[in-house]
DRENPA-287406 format. One record per residue (C-alpha): residue number from 1; x, y, z. Coordinates in steps of 0.2 Angstrom, whole numbers. Example, Ala and Ser with C-alpha at 12.3 -4.5 7.8 and 13.67 -1.06 7.14 Angstrom:
zalum; xx; yy; zz
1; 62; -22; 39
2; 68; -5; 36
This chain:
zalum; xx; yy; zz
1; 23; -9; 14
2; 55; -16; 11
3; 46; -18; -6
4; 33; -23; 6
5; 32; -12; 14
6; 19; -7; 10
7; 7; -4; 6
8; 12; -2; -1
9; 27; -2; -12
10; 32; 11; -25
11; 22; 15; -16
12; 21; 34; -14
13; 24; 49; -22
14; 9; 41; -22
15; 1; 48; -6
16; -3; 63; -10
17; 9; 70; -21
18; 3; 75; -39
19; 5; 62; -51
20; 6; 61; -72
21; -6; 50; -80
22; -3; 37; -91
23; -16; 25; -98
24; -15; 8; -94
25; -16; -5; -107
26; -30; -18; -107
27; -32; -35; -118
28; -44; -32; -132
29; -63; -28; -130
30; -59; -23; -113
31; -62; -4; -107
32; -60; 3; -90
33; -69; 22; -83
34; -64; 32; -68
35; -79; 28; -56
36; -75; 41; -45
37; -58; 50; -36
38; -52; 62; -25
39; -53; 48; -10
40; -37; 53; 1
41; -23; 40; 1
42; -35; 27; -2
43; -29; 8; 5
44; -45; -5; 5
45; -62; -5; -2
46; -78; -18; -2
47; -93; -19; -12
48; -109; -17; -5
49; -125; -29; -10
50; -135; -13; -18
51; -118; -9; -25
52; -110; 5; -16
53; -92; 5; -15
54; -84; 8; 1
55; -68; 14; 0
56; -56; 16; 16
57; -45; 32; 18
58; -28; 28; 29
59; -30; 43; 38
60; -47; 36; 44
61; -61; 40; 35
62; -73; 26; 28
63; -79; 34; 10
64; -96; 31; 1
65; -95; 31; -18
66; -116; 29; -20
67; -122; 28; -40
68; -105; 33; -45
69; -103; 50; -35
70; -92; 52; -20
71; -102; 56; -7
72; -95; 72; 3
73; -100; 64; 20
74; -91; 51; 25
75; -98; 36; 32
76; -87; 40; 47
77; -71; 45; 52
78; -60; 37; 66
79; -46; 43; 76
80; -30; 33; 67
81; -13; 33; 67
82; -9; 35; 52
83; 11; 36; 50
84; 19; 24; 41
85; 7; 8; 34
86; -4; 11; 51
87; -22; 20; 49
88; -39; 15; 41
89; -33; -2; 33
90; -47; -14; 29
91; -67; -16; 28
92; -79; -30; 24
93; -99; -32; 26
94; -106; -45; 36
95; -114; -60; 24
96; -131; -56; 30
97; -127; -35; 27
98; -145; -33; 21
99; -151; -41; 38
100; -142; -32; 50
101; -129; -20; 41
102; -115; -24; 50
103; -98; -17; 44
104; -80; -23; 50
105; -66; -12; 49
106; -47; -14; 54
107; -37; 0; 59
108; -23; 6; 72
109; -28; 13; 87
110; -15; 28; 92
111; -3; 26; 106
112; -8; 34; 122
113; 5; 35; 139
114; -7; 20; 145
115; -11; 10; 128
116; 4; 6; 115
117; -3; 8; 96
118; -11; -7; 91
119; -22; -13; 78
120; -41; -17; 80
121; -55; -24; 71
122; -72; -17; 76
123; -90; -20; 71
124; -102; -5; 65
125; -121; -3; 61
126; -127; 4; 46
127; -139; 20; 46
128; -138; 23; 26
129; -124; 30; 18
130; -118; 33; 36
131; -113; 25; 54
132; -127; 22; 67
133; -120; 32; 83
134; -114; 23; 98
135; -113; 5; 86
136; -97; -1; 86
137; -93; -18; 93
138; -73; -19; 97
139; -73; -38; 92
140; -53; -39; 92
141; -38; -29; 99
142; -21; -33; 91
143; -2; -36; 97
144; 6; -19; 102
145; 16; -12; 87
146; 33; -8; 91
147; 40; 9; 84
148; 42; 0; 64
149; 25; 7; 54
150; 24; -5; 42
151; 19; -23; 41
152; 1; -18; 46
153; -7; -31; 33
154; -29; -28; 36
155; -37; -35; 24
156; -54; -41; 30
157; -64; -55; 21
158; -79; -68; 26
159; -75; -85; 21
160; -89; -97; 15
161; -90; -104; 34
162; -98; -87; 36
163; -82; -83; 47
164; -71; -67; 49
165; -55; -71; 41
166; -40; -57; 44
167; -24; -53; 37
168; -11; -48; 50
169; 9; -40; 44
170; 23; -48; 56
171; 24; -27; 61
172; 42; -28; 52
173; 50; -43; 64
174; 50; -59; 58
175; 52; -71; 73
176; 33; -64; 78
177; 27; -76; 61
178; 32; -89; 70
179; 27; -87; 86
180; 10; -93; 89
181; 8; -83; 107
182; 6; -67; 95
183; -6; -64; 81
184; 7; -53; 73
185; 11; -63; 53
186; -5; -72; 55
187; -21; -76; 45
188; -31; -76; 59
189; -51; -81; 61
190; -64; -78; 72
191; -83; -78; 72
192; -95; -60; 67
193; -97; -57; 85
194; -79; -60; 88
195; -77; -77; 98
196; -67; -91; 92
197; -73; -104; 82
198; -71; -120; 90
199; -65; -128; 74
200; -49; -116; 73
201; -32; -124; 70
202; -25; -120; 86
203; -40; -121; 99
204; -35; -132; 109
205; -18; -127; 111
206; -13; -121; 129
207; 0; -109; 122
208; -6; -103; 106
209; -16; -86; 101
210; -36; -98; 95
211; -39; -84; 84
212; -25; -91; 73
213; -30; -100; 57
214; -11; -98; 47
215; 6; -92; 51
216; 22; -89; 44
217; 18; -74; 35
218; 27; -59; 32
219; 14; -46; 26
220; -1; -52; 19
221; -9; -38; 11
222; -24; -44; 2
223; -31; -62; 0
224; -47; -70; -6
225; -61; -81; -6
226; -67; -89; -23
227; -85; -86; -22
228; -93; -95; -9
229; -81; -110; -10
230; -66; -112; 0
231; -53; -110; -11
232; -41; -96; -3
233; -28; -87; -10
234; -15; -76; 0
235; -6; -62; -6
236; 11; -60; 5
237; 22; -47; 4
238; 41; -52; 1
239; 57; -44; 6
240; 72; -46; -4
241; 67; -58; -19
242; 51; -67; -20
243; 32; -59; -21
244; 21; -74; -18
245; 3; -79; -18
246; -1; -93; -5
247; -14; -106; -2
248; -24; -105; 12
249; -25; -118; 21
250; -29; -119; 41
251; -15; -126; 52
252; -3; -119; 38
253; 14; -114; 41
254; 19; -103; 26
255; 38; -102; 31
256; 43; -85; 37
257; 56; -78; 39
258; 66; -94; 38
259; 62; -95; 20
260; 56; -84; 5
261; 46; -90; -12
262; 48; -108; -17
263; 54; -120; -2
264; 59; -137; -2
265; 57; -137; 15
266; 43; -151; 21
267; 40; -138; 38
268; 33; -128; 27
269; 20; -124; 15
270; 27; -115; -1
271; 18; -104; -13
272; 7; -108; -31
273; 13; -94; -38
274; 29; -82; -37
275; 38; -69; -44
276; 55; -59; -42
277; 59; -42; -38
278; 63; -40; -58
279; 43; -37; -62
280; 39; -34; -47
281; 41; -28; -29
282; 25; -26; -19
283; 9; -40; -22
284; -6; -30; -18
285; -25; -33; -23
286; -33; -50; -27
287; -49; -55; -31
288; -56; -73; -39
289; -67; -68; -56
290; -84; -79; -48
291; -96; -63; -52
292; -118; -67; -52
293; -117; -59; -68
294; -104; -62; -78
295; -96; -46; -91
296; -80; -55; -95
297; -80; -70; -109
298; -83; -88; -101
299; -64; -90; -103
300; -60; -77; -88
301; -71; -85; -75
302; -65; -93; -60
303; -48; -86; -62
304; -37; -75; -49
305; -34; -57; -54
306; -19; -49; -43
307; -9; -32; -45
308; 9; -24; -41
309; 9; -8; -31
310; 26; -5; -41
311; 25; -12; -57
312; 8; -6; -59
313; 3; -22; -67
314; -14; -33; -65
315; -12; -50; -69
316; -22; -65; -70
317; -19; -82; -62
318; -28; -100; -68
319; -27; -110; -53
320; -29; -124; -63
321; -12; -123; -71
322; -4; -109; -57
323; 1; -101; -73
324; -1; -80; -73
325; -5; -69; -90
326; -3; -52; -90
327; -23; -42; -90
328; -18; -25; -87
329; -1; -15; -87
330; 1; 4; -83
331; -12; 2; -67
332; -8; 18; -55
333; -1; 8; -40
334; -15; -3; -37
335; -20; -7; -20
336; -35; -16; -20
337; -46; -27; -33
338; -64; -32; -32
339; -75; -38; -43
340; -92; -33; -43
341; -111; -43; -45
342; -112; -34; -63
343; -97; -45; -68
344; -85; -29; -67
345; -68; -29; -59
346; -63; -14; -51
347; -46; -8; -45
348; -42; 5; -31
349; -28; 17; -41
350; -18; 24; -26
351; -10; 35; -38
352; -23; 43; -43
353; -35; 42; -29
354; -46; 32; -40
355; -58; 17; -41
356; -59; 12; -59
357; -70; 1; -66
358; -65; -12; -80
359; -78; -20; -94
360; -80; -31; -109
361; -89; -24; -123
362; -93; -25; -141
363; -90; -4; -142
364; -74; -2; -147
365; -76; 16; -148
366; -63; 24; -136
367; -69; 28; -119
368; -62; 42; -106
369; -55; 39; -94
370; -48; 52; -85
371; -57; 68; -91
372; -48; 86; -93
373; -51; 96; -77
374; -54; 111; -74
375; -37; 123; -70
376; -31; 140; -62
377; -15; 145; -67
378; -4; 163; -65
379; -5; 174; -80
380; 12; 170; -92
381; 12; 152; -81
382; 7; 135; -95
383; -8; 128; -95
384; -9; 108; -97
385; -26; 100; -100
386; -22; 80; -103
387; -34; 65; -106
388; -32; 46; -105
389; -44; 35; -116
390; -45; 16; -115
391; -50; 6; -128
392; -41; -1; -145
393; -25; 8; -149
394; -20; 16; -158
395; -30; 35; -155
396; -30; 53; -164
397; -33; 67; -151
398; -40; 84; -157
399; -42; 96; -146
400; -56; 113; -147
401; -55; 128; -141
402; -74; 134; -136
403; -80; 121; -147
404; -67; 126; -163
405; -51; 113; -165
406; -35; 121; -162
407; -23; 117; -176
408; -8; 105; -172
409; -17; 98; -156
410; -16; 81; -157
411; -6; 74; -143
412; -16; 67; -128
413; -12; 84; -119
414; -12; 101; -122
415; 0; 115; -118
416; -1; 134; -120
417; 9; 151; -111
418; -9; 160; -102
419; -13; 178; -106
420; -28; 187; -98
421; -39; 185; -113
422; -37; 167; -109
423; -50; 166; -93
424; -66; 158; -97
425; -58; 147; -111
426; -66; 130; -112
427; -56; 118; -118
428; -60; 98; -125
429; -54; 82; -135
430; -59; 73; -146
431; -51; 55; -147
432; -52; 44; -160
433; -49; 27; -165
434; -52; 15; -180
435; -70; 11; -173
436; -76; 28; -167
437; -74; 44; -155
438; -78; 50; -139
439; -80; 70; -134
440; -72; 74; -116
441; -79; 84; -105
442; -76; 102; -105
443; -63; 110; -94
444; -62; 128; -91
445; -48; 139; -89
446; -45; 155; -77
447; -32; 166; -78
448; -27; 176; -63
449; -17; 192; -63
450; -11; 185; -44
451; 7; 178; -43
452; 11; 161; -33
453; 18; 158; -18
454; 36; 157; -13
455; 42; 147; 0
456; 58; 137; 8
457; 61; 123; 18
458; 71; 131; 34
459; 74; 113; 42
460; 79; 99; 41
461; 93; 111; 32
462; 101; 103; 14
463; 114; 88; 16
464; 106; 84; 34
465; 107; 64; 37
466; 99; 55; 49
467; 98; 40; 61
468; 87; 25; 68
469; 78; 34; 82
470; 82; 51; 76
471; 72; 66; 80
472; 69; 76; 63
473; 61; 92; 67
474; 55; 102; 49
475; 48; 118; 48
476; 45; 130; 32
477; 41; 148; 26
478; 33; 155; 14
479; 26; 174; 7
480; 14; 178; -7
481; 14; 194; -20
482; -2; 199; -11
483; -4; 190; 3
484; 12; 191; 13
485; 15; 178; 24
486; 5; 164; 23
487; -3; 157; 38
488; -1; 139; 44
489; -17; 136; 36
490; -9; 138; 20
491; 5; 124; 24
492; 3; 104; 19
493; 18; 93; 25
494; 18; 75; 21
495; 34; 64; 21
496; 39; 49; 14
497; 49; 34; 15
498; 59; 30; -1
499; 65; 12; -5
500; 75; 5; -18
501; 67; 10; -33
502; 47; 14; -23
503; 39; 23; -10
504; 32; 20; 6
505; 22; 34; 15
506; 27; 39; 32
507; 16; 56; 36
508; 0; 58; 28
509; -3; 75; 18
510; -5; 87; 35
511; -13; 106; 34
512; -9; 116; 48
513; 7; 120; 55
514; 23; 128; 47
515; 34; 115; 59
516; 32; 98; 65
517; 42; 83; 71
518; 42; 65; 67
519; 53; 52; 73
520; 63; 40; 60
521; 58; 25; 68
522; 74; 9; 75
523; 65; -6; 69
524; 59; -10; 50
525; 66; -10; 33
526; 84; -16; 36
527; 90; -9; 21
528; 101; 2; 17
529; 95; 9; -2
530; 84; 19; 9
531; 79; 39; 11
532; 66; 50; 19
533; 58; 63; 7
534; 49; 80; 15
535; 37; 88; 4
536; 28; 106; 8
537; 13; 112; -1
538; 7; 131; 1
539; -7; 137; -6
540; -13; 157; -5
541; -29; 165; -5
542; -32; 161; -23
543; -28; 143; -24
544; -12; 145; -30
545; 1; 132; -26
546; 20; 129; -24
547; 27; 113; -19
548; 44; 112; -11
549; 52; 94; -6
550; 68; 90; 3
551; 77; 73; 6
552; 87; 68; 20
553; 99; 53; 19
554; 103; 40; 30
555; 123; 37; 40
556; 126; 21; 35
557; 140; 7; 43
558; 146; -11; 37
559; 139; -25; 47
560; 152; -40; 45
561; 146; -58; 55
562; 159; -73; 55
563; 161; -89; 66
564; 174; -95; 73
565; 178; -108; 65
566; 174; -98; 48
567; 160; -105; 37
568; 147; -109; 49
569; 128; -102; 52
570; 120; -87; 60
571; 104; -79; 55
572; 100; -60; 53
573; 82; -58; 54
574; 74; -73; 56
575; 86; -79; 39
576; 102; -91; 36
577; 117; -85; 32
578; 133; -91; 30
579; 148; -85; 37
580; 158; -75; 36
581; 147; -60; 26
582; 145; -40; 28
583; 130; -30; 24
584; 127; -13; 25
585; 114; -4; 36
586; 109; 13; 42
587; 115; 18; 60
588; 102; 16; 72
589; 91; 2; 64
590; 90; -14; 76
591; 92; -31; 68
592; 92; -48; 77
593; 106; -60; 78
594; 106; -77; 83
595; 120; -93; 80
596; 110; -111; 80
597; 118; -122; 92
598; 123; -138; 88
599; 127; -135; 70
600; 139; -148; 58
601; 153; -143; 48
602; 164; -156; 37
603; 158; -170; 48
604; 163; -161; 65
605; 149; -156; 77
606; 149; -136; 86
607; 142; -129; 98
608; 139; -110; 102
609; 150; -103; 116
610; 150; -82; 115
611; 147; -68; 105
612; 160; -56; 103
613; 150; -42; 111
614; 146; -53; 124
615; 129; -55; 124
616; 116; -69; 121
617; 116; -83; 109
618; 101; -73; 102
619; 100; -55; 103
620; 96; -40; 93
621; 111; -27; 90
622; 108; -6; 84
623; 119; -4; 69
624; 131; 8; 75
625; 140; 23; 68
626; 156; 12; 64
627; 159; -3; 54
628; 158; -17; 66
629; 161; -35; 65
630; 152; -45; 76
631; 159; -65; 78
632; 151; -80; 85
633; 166; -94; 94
634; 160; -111; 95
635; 169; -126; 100
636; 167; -144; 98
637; 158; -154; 113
């Protein structure tokens, strides 16, 4: 997920955390509804032929959203590891699903004392809305991951070759994008019943993975197809500057991590289309408009639609001009886009827990979006019942009170102190715009004499800082008016990364357990505009909630690399830099050095001789607990 990482990029109070709505802004005549939410950190999803959406939860379960309900069955639930960018990550249905119902997921297989974590893509049957027992078909077993959880990639897509095409993250170290023994960084593609096609790029080769179709990417996210032609977008996740979407091309070397965006490099093959970490820092969902039945007006079809897990935007590309307009803004950190045999496009809101569903239409009447719900609050606590409409702006709100308007209410939500006398209320809006209204549903209030909980976060204690490989150890308390001390049933923990200015998760929301441990891992984002946030949710008997959250900050140490003579190449990462430099990173996080030999300097040629720790020309270092300079001596032959 860096502002890859992920997923998933601002990416998280996201998982799990409660999150204001705002309505997102769509281009005239268009509209988009909530198809259905509630889905648990949500990260992938696929269309069915009959139209069923199948939505992937990290934590491992595969959701059915069937004639817009949310099926409470699942259509099954795997055994993930869910921390970080890991879990439930992709799915796709076989091109002939109607035939044989094949489904293909991708997802991380927990570490055992024999077996490191790895991804895994795996074939299932169908039995209806859920999994024929004792189907699946392991057709691939990744790389082992190393202790970084992001860089995962997943998605899954068949090309028009009828092929399984799959997007594989670098798992957060850079060199693996280049190295054609690993599929780690990769686009890789193998046949349904996983053997290698024997037109792959790489097939013949003696040293290289056949499963590889393009490398030299970092974290591709998403990609697809444009219909059934071959026209292949990628989506790859940058680091420091450049989002970019790639063309696919078999054989391609898309640069990584020797370069970023735009390239003049003839090595490698540079993107269509890129932006900067101004607008944006995560590219997520893609999808070509190529529908049977087209919605949108002629002028969208056969153009790329792509979002921004922290921005929030969906944009559209024309690949005939590699030019990109903006469609929607204000999207809940979008994850995934698909567009659907109706001719809509639908978007997976990871901040919301969402699929919504975007139209054209002549109505310009406003349409709900997200509906009031229903709430249950302590007596003297606010209420808060909130809508969003989509449509032409801009609206009027009014809001009723058991079907009589309450005076002064015309905000898009509605706050009030509770009394007793207040239970059983039910409470609406009407919105408005210069075309027409729409009534929301009706919500209903409960009032309850009980008082919430109280809790605290014993450990990690305030002002605690932590370390690459650091054991954190967290454990909470908490007590109810009339309840007394809650159980561990009663405790949700979740922690997340934070990153520059987004989020990444780390911990899944997790019920059970009033302590816990979680290891803050040595490899991964390098930088140092970094945090971990802990967050625990108690509920009593009631359903009364309090939410407490505590961050812990990282020990940082200055990194300075020079040459001697001064001025001349290393890398840090995988990437060029010129010496001498100093950047700033948090104790315990490894990084690779490495200093090319022979290099040229004013005419002179050098070679490398030592590092000044001693070790090899390329290694990697821990940042330690003290600034440090490390200096490369080369000579001249």
């Amino acid at each position: 997920m860096h502002q890859s990482q992920l997923f998933f990029a601002t990416i998280f109070l996201l998982f799990g955390l409660s999150f204001s709505v705002s309505a997102a802004t769509l281009p005239p005549g268009f509209v988009e509804t909530t198809v259905a939410s509630g889905i648990a950190s949500p990260t992938a999803m696929a269309i069915a032929p009959n139209g069923r959406i199948f939505v992937c939860s990290q934590t491992g379960a595969l959701r059915v959203i069937k004639n817009g309900v949310l099926l409470a069955t699942p259509f099954l639930t795997l055994s993930v590891d869910s921390i970080g960018e890991r879990g439930l990550l992709g799915v796709a249905f076989d091109p002939h699903f109607t035939l044989n119902e094949y489904i293909y997921l991708y997802y991380t297989v927990p570490g055992t004392p024999v077996t490191p974590a790895h991804n895994r893509v795996a074939r299932f049957t169908a039995n209806g809305d859920v999994v024929l027992p004792g189907s699946r078909l392991i057709l691939l077993e990744l790389d082992p991951l190393s202790t970084a959880t992001n860089h995962n990639g997943g998605a899954l897509h068949f090309g028009p070759d009828d092929n399984l095409y799959i997007a594989v993250g670098d798992n957060a170290k850079g060199s693996n994008s280049q190295n054609l023994s690993n599929l780690l960084g990769k686009i890789l593609r193998i046949a349904p019943d996983g053997t290698i096609p024997p037109d792959n790029p790489f097939v013949q080769s003696t040293t290289a993975r056949h499963e590889i179709w393009a490398y030299g990417l970092r974290n591709p996210f998403t990609f697809a197809f444009r219909g059934a032609t071959s026209l292949m977008y990628i989506n790859d996740v940058g680091q420091s500057t450049w989002e970019e979407i790639d063309l696919g091309q078999a054989g391609a070397n898309y640069g990584w991590p020797a370069t970023e965006g735009p390239t003049t490099s003839p090595a490698y093959k540079g993107p269509i289309y890129y932006y900067g970490h101004g607008e944006g820092c995560a590219i997520t969902g893609g999808a070509f408009y190529s529908p049977t039945t087209p919605n949108f007006p002629s002028s969208y079809i056969g153009k790329y639609f792509f979002g921004d897990y922290c921005s929030g935007f969906i944009r559209m590309l024309n690949p005939a001009t590699n030019q990109a307009t903006d469609f929607i803004t204000g999207a809940s950190q979008p994850v995934d886009i698909q567009v659907g045999d109706d001719g809509s496009l639908y978007y997976l809101a990871r901040g919301t827990s969402s699929v919504m569903k975007v139209r054209y239409t002549t109505n310009l009447s406003p349409v709900i979006t997200t509906q009031p719900t229903s709430k249950l609050v302590s007596v003297g606590y606010p209420a808060t019942f909130s809508v969003v409409a989509s449509g032409p702006s801009p609206y009027s709100y009014q809001w009723m009170r058991n079907g009589v308007n309450i005076t002064g209410t015309t905000a898009s939500s509605y706050k009030f102190a509770t009394t007793l006398a207040d239970t059983g209320a039910r409470f609406r809006v009407r919105v408005s715009d210069a075309y027409g209204s729409t009534l929301s549903n009706v919500a209903t209030l409960s009032v309850t004499s009980d008082k919430p909980p109280v809790g605290q976060i014993l450990t990690p204690v305030q002002g605690r800082t932590y370390f690459g490989g650091m054991v954190v150890h967290y454990s909470g308390s908490a007590s109810d008016f009339e309840d007394g001390d809650l159980p561990a049933s009663a405790f949700t923990w979740q922690v997340d990364f934070h990153h520059n200015s987004h989020i990444h998760p780390f911990i899944p929301p997790t019920t059970g357990s009033k302590t816990g441990t979680f290891t803050i891992p040595t490899r991964g984002e390098t930088s140092a505009n970094v945090y971990y946030f802990i967050t625990l949710k108690v509920v009593d008997s009631v359903g009364l909630t309090r939410t407490l959250v505590r961050n812990i900050l990282p020990q940082k140490a200055n990194l300075t690399f020079a040459t001697n003579p001064a001025g001349l190449r290393i890398t840090l990462d995988g990437q060029n830099r010129i010496t001498p430099f100093t950047v700033t990173g948090v104790v315990g996080i490894k990084r690779a050095i490495a200093a090319p030999s022979p290099q040229t300097k004013n005419g002179l040629s050098y070679i490398f001789q030592s590092w000044s720790d001693g070790r090899a020309r390329s290694h990697e270092i821990s940042t330690p607990a003290v600034n440090t300079t490390y200096t490369g001596n080369y000579i001249e032959p």
